[in-house]
N, C-alpha and C positions, 0 to 999 in steps of 0.2 A: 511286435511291430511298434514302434512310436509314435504316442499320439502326433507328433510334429507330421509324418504322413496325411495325416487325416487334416489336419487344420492348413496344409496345405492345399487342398481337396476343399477347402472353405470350414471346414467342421469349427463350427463357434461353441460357445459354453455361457452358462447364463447364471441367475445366481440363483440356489440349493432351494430356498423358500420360494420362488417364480415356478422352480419343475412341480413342485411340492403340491402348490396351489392348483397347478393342474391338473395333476392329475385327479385331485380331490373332486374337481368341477365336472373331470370327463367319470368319474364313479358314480356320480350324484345324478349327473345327464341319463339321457334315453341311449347313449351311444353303447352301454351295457347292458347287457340284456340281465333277467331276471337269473337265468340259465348259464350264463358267464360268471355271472357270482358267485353264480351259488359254489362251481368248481371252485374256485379262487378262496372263499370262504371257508368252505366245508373240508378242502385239502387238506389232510393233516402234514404236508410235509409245506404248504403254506406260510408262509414269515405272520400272518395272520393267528394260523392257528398254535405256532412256535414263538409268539413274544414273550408269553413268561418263561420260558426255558431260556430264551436270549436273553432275557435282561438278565433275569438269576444270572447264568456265565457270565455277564458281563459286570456285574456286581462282586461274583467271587475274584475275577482280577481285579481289583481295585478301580473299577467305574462308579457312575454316580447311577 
C-alpha cells in the first residue's frame, strides 16, 4: 500500500533525530517498567543484543 494513503489519512513524518530523542526519554522515564526491559534487553533476537553482528555485516559490505 502507499504511504500516499496514509498521509492522506493526515499521517505526517518528523525528522529521524526528534523520533530518536524520544524515544530515548520514554526508556529513561517510568513509562517502562523494569520488566519491559529487561525482555527488550535480554532478547537475544533483540537489535540490542544483535549490534555487533549488525555493524560487522554492515561493515563487510562496505559501510562505515
Amino acid at each position: 500500500m502507499s504511504k500516499s494513503v496514509f498521509v492522506g489519512f493526515g499521517l505526517t513524518f518528523r525528522p529521524l533525530a526528534e523520533s530518536t530523542q524520544d524515544v530515548l526519554e520514554c526508556w529513561d522515564s517510568d513509562a517502562v517498567t523494569d520488566e519491559q526491559g529487561a525482555c527488550v534487553i535480554d532478547n537475544p533476537r533483540s537489535l540490542m543484543q544483535r549490534e555487533p553482528e549488525i555493524v560487522a555485516a554492515c561493515k563487510e559490505r562496505g559501510g562505515q
